[in-house]
C-alpha positions in Angstrom: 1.0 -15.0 2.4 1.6 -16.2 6.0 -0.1 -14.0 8.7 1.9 -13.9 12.4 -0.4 -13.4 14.9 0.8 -11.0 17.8 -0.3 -13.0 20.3 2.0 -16.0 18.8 5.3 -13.7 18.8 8.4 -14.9 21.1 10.0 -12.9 23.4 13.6 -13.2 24.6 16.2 -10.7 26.1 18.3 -8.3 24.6 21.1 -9.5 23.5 23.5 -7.1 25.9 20.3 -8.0 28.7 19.4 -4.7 29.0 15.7 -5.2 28.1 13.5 -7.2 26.2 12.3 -7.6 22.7 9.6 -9.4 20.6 10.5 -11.3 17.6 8.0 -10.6 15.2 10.0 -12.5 11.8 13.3 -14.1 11.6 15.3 -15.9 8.5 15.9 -18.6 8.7 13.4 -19.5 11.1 14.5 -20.1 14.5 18.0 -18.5 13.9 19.7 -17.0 17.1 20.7 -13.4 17.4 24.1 -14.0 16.2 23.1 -15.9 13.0 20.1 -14.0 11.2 19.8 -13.3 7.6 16.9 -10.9 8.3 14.8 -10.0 11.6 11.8 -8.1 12.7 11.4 -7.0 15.8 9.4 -4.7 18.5 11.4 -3.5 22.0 10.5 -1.6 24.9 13.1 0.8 26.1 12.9 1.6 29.6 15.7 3.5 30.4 19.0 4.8 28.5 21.5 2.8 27.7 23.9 1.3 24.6 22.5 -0.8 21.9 23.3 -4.3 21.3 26.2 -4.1 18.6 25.4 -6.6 15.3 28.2 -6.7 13.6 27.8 -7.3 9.7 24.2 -5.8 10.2 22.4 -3.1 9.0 19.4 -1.6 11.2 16.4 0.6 10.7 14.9 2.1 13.6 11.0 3.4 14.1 10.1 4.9 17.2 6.2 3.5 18.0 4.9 5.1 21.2 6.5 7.4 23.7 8.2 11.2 23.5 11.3 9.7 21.5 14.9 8.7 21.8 17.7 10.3 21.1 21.0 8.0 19.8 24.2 9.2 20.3 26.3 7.5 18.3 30.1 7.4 19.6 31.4 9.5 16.9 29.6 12.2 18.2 26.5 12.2 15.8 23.4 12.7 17.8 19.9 12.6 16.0 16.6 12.4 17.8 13.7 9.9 17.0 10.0 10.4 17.5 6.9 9.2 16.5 6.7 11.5 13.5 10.1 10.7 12.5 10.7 9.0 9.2 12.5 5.2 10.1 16.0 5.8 10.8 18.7 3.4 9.1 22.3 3.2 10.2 24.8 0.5 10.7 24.1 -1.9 13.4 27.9 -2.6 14.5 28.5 1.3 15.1 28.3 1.8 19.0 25.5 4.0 19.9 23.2 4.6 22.8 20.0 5.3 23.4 18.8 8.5 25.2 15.2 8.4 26.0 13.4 12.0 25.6 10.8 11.9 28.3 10.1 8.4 29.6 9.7 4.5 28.0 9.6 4.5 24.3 8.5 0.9 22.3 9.9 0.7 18.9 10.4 -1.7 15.4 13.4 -2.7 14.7 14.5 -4.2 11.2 17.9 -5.4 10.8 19.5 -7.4 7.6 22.7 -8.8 7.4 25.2 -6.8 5.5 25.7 -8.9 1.9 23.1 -11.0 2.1 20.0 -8.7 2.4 18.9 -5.2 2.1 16.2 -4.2 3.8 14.1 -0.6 3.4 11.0 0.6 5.7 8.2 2.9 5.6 5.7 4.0 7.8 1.6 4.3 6.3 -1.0 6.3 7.8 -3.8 5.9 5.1 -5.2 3.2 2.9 -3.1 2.6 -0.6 -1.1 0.0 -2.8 2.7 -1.1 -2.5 4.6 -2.6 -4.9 7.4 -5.4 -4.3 8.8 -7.3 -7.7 11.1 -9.2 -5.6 12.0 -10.7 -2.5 9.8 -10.4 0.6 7.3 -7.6 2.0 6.5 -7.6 5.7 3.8 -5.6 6.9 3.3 -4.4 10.7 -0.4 -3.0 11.5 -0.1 -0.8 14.6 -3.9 1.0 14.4 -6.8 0.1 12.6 -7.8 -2.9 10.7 -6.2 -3.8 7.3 -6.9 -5.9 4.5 -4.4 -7.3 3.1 -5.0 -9.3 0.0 -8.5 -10.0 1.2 -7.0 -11.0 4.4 -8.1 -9.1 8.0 -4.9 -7.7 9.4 -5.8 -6.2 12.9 -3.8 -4.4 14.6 -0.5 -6.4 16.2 -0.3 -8.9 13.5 1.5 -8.8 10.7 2.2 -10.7 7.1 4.9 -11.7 5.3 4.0 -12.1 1.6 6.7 -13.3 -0.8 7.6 -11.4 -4.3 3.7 -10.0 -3.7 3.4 -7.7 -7.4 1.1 -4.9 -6.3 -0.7 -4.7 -2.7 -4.1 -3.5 -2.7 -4.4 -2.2 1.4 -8.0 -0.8 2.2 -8.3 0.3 6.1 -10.8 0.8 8.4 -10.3 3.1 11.5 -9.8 6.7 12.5 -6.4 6.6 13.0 -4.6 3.8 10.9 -0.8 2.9 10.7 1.4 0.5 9.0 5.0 -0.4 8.9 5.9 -1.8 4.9 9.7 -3.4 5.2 10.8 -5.0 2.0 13.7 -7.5 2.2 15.6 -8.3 -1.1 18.5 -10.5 -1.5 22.0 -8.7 -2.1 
């Protein structure tokens, strides 16, 4: 298990320069935007405006703080995004933009390229177990303090464990959140 500390995460431009985001894990380590396998990230959205297109890429989408966004995709398909939300996957190449509801939003972001990786998130509110037989789990504490293996896992940081088995997650804290992504190979 490999903990990232918050405090240790790069951040770098969008890639169409309309904001910034924090890299929280990338595969292979140190690739560029155009040449991931995998990557985790956290943006703040100021103000609306189109996504970044990734072609190849597929992208999940979890709004963290703020009202919400609303993406309207250029097909016409609109759906809005909040904090209670369930994360939102869709293709990364479609062309889309971002509509904030009622002021700044900051969000996760997991993208996987098409072929190579599949990637599947979920957002956890109480203490519990995962399971991951293969591949990689990444786990994102937003609130509380987690243990993770025996390992603290405050809020901000994160862990990538590879091919973990079962997860045993105690938490301490009123109000406790998690992000699990799980990355398998395709």
């Amino acid at each position: 298990m490999r903990i990232i500390r918050a405090a240790d995460c790069l951040s770098m431009p969008w890639k169409n320069g309309g904001g910034t985001t924090t890299e929280i894990a990338v595969a292979p380590e140190g690739a560029s935007l155009g040449d991931f396998d995998w990557r985790i990230s956290m943006a703040h959205v100021g103000q609306d405006g189109p996504f970044s297109s990734f072609p190849g890429i597929d992208r999940t989408l979890s709004v963290l703080t703020g009202a919400g966004i609303t993406l309207a995709f250029g097909d016409g398909e609109r759906i809005r995004l909040d904090r209670t939300s369930a994360p939102y996957p869709f293709a990364a190449d479609r062309a889309v933009d971002g509509l904030l509801v009622d002021g700044a939003i900051d969000d996760l972001n997991v993208m996987s390229r098409r072929g190579r990786w599949r990637h599947r998130v979920e957002r956890l509110s109480s203490a519990g177990a995962l399971t991951a037989s293969e591949g990689l789990l990444v786990l994102v504490a937003r609130k509380g303090d987690w243990l993770v293996n025996g390992a603290a896992l405050p809020a901000g940081d994160s862990a990538v464990i590879d091919a973990p088995g079962r997860v045993e997650l105690p938490a301490r804290g009123d109000a406790v959140e998690l992000y699990a992504v799980w990355l398998t190979s395709a």
